[in-house]
C-alpha positions as CSV (number, residue, x, y, z in Angstrom):
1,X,-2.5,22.2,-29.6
2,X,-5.3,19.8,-28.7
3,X,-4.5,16.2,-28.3
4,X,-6.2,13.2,-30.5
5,X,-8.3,11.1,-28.4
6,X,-7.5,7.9,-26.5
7,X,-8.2,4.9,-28.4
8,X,-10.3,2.2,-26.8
9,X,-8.3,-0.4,-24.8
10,X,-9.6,-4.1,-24.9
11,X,-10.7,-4.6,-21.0
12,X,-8.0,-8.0,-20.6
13,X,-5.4,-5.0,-21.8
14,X,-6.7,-2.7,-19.2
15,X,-6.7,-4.9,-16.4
16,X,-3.0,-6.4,-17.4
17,X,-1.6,-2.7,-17.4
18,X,-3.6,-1.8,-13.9
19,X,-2.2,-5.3,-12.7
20,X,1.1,-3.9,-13.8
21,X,1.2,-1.1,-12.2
22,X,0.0,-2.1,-9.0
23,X,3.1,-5.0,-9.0
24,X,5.2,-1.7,-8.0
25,X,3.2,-0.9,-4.7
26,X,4.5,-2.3,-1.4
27,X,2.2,-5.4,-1.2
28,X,-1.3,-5.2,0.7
29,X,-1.3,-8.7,1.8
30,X,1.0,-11.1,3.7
31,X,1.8,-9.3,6.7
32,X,5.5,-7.4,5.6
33,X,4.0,-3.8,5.6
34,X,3.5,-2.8,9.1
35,X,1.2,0.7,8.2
36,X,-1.5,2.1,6.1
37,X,-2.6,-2.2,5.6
38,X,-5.4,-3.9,8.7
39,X,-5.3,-7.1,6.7
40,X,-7.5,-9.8,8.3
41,X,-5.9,-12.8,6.6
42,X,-9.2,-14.4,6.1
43,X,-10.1,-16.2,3.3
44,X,-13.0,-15.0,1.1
45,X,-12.8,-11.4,2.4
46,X,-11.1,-9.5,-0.1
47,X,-13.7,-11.7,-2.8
48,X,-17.2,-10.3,-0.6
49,X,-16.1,-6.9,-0.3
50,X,-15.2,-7.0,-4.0
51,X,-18.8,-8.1,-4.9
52,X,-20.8,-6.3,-2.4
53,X,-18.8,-3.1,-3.8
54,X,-19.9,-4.0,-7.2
55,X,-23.5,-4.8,-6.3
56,X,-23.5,-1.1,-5.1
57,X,-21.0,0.5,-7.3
58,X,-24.0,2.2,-9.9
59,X,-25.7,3.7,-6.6
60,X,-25.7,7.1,-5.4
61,X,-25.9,7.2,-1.5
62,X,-26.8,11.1,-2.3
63,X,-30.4,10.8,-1.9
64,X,-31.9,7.8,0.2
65,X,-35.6,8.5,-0.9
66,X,-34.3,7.4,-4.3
67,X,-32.3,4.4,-2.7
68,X,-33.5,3.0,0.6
69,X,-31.6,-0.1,0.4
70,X,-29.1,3.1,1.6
71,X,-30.6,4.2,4.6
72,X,-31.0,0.2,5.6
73,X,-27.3,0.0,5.2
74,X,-26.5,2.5,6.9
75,X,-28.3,2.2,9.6
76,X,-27.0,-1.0,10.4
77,X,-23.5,-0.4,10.2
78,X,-23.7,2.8,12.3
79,X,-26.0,0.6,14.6
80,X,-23.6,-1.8,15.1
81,X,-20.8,1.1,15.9
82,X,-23.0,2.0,18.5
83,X,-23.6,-0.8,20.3
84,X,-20.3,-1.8,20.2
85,X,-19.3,1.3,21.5
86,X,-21.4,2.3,24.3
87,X,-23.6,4.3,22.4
88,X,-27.5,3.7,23.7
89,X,-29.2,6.6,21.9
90,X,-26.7,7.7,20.1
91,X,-27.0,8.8,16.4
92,X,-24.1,8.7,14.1
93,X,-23.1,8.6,10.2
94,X,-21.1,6.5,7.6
95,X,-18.2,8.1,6.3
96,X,-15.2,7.9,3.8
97,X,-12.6,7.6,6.8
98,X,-11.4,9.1,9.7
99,X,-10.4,12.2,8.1
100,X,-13.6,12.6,7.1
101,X,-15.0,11.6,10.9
102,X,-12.8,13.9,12.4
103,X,-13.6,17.0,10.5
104,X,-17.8,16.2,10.6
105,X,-16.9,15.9,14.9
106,X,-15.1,19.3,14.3
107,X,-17.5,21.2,12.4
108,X,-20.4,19.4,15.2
109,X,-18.7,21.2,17.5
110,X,-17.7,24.1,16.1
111,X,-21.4,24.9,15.2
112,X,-22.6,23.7,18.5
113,X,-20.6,25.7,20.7
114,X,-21.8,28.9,18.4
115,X,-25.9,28.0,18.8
116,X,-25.0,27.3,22.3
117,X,-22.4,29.5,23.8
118,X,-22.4,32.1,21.3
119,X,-18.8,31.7,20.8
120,X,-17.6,33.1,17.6
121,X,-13.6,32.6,17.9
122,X,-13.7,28.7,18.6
123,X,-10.6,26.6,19.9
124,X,-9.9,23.5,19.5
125,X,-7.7,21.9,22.8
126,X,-5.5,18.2,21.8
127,X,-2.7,16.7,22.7
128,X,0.5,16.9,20.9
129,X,-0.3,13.5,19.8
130,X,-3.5,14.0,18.4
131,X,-4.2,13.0,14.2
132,X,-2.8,15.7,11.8
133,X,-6.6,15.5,10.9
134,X,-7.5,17.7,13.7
135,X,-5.1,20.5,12.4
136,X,-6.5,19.7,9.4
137,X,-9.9,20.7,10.5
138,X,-8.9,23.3,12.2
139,X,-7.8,24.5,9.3
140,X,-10.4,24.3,6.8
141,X,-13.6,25.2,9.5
142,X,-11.5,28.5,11.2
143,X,-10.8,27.1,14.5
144,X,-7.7,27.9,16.8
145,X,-5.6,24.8,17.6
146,X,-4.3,24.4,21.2
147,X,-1.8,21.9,21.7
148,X,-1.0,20.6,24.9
149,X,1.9,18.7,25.1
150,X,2.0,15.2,26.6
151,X,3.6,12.9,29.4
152,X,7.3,12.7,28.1
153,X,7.3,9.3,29.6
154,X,3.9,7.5,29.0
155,X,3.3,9.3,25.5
156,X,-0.3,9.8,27.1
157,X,-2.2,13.1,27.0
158,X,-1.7,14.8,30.1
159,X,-5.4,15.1,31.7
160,X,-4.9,17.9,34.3
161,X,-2.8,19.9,31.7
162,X,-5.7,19.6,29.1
163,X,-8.3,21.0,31.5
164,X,-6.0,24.0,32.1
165,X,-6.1,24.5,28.4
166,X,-10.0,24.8,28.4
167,X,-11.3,28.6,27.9
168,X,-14.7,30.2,27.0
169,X,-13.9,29.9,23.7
170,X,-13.2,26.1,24.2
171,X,-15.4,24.3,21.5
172,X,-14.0,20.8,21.3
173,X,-11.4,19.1,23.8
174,X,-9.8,15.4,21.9
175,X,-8.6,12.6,23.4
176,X,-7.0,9.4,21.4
177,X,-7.6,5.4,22.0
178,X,-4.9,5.0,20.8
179,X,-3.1,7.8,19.4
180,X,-1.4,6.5,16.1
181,X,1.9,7.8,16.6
182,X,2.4,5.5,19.6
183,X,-0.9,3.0,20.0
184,X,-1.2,4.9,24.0
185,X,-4.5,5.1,25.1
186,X,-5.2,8.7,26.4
187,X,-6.9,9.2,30.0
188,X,-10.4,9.5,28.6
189,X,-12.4,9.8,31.6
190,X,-10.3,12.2,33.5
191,X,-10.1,14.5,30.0
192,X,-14.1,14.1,29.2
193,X,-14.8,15.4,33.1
194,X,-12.9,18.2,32.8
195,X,-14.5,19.5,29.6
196,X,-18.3,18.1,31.2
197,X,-17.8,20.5,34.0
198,X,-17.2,23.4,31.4
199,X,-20.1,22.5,29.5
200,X,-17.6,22.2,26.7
201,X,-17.8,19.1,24.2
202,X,-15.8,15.9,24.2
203,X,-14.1,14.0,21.0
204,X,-12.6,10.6,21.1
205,X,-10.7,9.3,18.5
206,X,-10.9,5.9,18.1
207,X,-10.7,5.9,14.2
208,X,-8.1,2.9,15.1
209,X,-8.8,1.2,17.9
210,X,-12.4,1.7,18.1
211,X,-13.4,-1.7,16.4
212,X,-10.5,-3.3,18.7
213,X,-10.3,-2.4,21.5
214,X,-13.7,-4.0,22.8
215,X,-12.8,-7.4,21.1
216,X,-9.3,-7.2,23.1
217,X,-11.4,-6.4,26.0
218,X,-13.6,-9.3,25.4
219,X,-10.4,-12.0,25.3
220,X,-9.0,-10.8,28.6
221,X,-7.0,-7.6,27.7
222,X,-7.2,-4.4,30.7
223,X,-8.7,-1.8,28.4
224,X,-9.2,1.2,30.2
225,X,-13.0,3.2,29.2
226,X,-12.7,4.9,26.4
227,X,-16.3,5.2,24.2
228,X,-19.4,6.7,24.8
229,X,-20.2,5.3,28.1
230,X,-17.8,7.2,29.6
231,X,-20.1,10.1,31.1
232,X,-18.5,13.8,29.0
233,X,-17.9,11.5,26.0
234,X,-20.1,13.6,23.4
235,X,-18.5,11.7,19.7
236,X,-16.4,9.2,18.7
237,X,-14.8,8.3,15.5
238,X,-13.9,4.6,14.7
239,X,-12.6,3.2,11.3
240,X,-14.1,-0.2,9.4
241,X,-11.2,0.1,7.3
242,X,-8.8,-0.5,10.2
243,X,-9.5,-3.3,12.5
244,X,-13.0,-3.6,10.8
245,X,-11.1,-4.8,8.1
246,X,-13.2,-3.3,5.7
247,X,-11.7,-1.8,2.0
248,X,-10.9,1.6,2.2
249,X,-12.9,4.2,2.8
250,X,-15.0,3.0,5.4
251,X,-15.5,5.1,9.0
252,X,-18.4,6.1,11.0
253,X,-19.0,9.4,13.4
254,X,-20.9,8.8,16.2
255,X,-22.7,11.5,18.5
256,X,-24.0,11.2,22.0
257,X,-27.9,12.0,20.5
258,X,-29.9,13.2,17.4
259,X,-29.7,16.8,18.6
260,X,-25.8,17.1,18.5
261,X,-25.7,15.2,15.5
262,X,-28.3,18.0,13.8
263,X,-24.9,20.3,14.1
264,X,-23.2,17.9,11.4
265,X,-25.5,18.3,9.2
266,X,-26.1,20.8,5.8
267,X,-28.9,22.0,4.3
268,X,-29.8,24.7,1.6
269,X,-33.1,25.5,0.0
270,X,-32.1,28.8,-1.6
271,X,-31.6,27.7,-5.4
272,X,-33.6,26.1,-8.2
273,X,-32.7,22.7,-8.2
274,X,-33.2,19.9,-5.7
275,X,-33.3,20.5,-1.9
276,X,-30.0,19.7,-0.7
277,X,-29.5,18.3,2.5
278,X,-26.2,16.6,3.1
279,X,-25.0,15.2,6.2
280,X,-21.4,14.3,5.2
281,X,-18.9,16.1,3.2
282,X,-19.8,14.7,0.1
283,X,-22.2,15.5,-1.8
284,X,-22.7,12.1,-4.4
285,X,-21.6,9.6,-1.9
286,X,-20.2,6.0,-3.8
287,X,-22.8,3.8,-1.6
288,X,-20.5,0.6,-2.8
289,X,-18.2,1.3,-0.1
290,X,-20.9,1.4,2.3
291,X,-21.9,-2.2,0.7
292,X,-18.8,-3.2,1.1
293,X,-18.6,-2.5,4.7
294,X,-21.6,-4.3,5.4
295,X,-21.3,-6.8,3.9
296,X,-17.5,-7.5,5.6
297,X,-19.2,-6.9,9.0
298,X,-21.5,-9.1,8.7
299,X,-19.1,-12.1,7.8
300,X,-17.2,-11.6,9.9
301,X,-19.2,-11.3,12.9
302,X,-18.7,-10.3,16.9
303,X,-17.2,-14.2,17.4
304,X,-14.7,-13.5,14.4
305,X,-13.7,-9.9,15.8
306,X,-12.9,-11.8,18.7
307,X,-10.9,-14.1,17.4
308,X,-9.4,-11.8,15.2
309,X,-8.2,-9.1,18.5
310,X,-6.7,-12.4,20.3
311,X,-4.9,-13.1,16.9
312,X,-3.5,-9.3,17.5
313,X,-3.2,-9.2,21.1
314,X,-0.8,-12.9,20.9
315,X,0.9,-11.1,17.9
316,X,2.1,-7.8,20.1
317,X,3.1,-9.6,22.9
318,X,5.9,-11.7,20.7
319,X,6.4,-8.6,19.2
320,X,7.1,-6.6,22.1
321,X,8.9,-9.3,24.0
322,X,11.1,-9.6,21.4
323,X,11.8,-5.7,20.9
324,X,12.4,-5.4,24.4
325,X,15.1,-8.5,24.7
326,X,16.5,-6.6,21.6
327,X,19.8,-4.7,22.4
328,X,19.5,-1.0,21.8
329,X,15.7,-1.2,21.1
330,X,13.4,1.1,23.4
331,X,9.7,0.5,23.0
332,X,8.1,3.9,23.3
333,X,5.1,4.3,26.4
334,X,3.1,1.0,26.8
335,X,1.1,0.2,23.7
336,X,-2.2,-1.6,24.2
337,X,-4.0,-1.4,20.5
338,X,-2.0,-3.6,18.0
339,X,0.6,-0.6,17.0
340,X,3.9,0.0,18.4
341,X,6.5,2.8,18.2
342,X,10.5,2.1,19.0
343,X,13.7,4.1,18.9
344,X,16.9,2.6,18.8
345,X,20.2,4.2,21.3
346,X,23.4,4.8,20.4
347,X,26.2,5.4,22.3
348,X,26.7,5.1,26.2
349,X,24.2,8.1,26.9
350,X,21.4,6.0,25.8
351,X,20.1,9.1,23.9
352,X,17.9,7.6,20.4
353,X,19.8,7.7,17.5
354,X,18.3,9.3,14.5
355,X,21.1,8.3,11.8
356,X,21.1,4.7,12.9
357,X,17.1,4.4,12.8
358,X,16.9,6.2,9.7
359,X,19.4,3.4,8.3
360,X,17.4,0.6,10.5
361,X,14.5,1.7,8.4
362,X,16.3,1.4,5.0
363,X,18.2,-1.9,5.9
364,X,14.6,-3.4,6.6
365,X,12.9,-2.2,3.4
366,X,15.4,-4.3,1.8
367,X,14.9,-7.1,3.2
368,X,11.0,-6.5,2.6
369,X,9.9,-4.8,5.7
370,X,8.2,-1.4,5.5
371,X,8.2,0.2,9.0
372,X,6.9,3.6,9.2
373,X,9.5,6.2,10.1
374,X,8.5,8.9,12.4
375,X,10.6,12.0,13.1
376,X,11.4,14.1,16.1
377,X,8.5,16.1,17.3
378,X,8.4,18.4,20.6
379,X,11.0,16.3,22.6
380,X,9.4,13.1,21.6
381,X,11.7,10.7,20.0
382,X,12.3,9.6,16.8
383,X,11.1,6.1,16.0
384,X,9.6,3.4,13.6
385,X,5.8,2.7,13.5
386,X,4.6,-1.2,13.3
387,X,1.0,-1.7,13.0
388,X,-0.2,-5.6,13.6
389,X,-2.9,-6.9,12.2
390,X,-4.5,-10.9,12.1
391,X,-2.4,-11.6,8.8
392,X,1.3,-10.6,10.8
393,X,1.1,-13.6,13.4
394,X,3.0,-15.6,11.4
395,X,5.9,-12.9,10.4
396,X,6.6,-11.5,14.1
397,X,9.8,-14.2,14.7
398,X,11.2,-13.5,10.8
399,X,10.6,-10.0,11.6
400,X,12.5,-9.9,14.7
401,X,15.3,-12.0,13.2
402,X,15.8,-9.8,10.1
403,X,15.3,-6.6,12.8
404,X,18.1,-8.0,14.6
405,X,20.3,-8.7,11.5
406,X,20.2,-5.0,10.0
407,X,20.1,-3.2,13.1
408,X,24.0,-4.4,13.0
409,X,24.3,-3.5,9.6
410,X,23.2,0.0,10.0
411,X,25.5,0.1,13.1
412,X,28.6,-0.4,10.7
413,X,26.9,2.0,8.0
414,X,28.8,5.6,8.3
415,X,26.4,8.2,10.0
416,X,24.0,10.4,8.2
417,X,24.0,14.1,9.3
418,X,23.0,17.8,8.5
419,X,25.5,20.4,7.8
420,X,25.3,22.4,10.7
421,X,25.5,25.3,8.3
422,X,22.7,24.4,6.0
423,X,20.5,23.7,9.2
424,X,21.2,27.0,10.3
425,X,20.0,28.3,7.1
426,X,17.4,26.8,6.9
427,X,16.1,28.1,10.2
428,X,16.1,31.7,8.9
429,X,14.2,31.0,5.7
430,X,10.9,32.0,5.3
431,X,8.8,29.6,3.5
432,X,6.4,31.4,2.4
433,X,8.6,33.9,0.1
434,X,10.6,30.8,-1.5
435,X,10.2,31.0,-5.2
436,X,9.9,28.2,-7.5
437,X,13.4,28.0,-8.4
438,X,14.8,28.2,-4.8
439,X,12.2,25.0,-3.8
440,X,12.9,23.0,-6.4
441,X,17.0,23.6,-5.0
442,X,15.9,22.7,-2.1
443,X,14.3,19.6,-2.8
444,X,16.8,18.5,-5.1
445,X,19.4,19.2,-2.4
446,X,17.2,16.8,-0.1
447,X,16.9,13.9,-2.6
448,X,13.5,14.6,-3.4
449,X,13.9,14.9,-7.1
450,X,11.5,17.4,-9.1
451,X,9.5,14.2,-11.5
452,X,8.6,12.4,-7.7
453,X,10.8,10.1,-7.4
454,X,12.5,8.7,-4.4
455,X,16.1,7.6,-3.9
456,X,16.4,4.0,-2.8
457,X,17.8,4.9,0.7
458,X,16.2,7.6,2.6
459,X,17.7,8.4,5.3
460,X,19.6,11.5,4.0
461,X,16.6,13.0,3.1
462,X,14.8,12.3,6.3
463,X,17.5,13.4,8.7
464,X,17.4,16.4,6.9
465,X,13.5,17.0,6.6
466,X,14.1,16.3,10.8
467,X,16.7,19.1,11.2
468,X,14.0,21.7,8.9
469,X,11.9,24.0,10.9
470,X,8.0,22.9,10.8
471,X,6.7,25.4,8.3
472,X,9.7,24.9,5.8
473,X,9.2,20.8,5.8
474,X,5.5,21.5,5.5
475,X,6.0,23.7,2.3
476,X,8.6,21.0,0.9
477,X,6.3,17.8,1.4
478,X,3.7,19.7,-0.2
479,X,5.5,20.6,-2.9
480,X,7.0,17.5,-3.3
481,X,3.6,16.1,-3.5
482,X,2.4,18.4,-5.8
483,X,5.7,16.8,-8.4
484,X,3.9,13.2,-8.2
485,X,0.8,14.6,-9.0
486,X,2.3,17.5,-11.7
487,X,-0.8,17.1,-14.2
């Protein structure tokens, strides 16, 4: 049966129940959630951004004829990526994020190596540690992943394994600075020669270190070359909504020239309406958030970046010191970007220990700490993710103290495990025959209940998503997903 209609809601009503709601989010601001927040900790910021979006927010960046304040925009922000990046003639486009970067690079190249090379099954060669966004794009635009795995020690892309992977059919090769699951700078040059010399193209990925990385540089940090100066370089991806410390979704795509940049690009005559051309995924693009970026650039400034990366770079040295005085506490490769990955050891063997990280991580988020959990992949450790940013400087020694405090408190919790027997049948499930009933078991047996909702401690559930073959953990988070969102 149809419902009635909604009533209309006084705004100061609206605004208390969305201020409501947000008050059960982990907080945005004051340095205690170490990922998914770049917080600048200036003051004003968050009140520009706000404005400049709302100068903006009635405008459709769809059509720049219409709205050439858009194009200005624009070109100025993906102006200032360039220059800041080594860019000098190259061409590039605003964005809704690095997801969004990553898949325009992908489809570039995708399309470029078919006009060029005529190859019609296209692969696309990464590290183990590239972004999930890569798969993703593979995905969605038909090409073949190949993963290579990486230095077991360093956590850095291995360079002469990578060129091995490089076939005819080769249409992209990635490299990260940093890659996000340990903040490792990959060997860029050595990676972007290889694929030159094959006439094959080149993607960086600095979606987070991009807008870093040459502010640490510029306060004395060894950075090693990583942008488009580096001769093979042929994209690049960096974030404003990371260490740009713009709001979110902010990124830009940059191309070595106009002519690989063409590849990004959609156009379609063939129907009645309006000519169509679209350089981005989106259609109607919200040209607030471009605003907003602008705007934030702009205050902030090259001087304030700078000051900014030496407010990071002081920040991850106390930080890392104090991990690595820490007993039990291995810092993973040698992380130069403002994030850091460590794994805890237990036991004399000095192997990590995944039920006493998993409980590390829970005894933190109650004393107000979110660290990001990462899970075993490919031989790679299990470990927590911290990402520092301007607004953490003053929370590294209270984070260090409470770190020490509930690492011996999960070492007196009783170990979480996986029945060996459940593991084992687990392994020879097929995810894609499991019915609705048998996934809804499944993630009830997990702790993932079927209305979305999390138990207060998680490490039982993510021990046991760790021990679950890739395909079947894929199929539960997705349907676990699909519970929060069940309208």
């Amino acid at each position: 049966m149809p419902t009635d209609p909604a009533p209309a809601v006084p705004a100061a009503d609206v605004l208390a129940e969305l201020g409501a709601l947000r008050g059960a989010d982990a907080p945005t601001r004051g340095g205690r959630t170490f990922a998914y927040v770049y917080d600048a900790g200036l003051e004003g910021l968050d009140e520009l951004a706000a404005a400049a979006y709302s100068a903006y927010a009635s405008v459709n960046g769809l059509d720049p004829t219409v709205f050439p304040s858009v194009a200005r925009l624009e070109n100025d922000v993906v102006g200032a990526a360039a220059s800041l990046l080594g860019g000098s003639g190259a061409q590039g486009t605003f964005t809704s994020g690095g997801t969004e970067s990553i898949l325009l690079a992908v489809k570039t190249a995708r399309d470029h190596a078919k006009a060029e090379r005529g190859v019609t099954g296209p692969q696309l060669v990464l590290p183990s540690t590239a972004h999930a966004a890569f798969h993703k794009a593979a995905a969605y635009l038909g090409l073949e992943p190949v993963v290579v795995p990486v230095d077991r020690s360093t956590y850095r892309a291995d360079a002469t394994a990578m060129a091995a992977a490089i076939t005819p059919d080769t249409a992209l090769v990635v490299a990260s600075a940093p890659s996000y699951a340990h903040g490792v700078i990959d060997p860029v040059p050595e990676i972007a020669a290889a694929a030159a010399e094959r006439g094959v193209l080149c993607h960086v990925d600095a979606c987070i270190g991009g807008w870093l990385l040459p502010h640490l540089r510029r306060v004395g940090q060894e950075i090693p070359p990583f942008d488009l100066s580096v001769p093979g370089v042929t994209s690049l991806s960096v974030d404003l909504h990371k260490y740009g410390y713009a709001d979110k979704g902010a990124s830009v795509v940059l191309y070595r020239d106009a002519g690989l940049r063409r590849h990004q690009y959609f156009a379609h005559a063939g129907w009645p309406g309006y000519p169509v051309v679209n350089p981005t995924v989106q259609g109607t693009k919200p040209a607030g958030l471009l605003a907003q970026a602008w705007a934030v650039l702009r205050y902030v400034g090259e001087d304030g970046y700078t000051a900014l990366a030496a407010r990071v770079a002081e920040a991850s040295g106390r930080l890392l010191a104090g991990l690595r005085a820490t007993a039990g506490v291995r810092v993973l490769g040698d992380p130069s970007a403002g994030l850091v990955a460590f794994t805890v050891v237990d036991g004399p063997d000095g192997e990590p220990g995944l039920s006493l990280l998993l409980h590390l991580a829970d005894e933190m988020r109650e004393r107000g700490w979110y660290l990001q959990p990462q899970l075993s992949f490919d031989g790679l450790p299990p470990n927590l993710h911290l990402t520092l940013t301007p607004a953490t400087v003053g929370q590294v020694d209270a984070l260090l103290t409470d770190l020490d405090t509930a690492l011996h408190a999960a070492r007196a919790l009783p170990p979480v495990a996986v029945d060996p027997a459940l593991a084992e049948l687990a392994a020879g499930l097929d995810p894609s025959k499991l019915g609705p009933d048998e996934i809804e078991a499944v993630l009830a047996f997990a702790g993932l209940t079927g209305d979305g909702g999390l138990p207060a401690r998680m490490a039982p559930v993510l021990i046991l998503l760790d021990a679950l073959p890739g395909p079947l953990k894929e199929r539960l988070l997705a349907e676990f997903v699909g519970s929060v969102f069940r309208i």
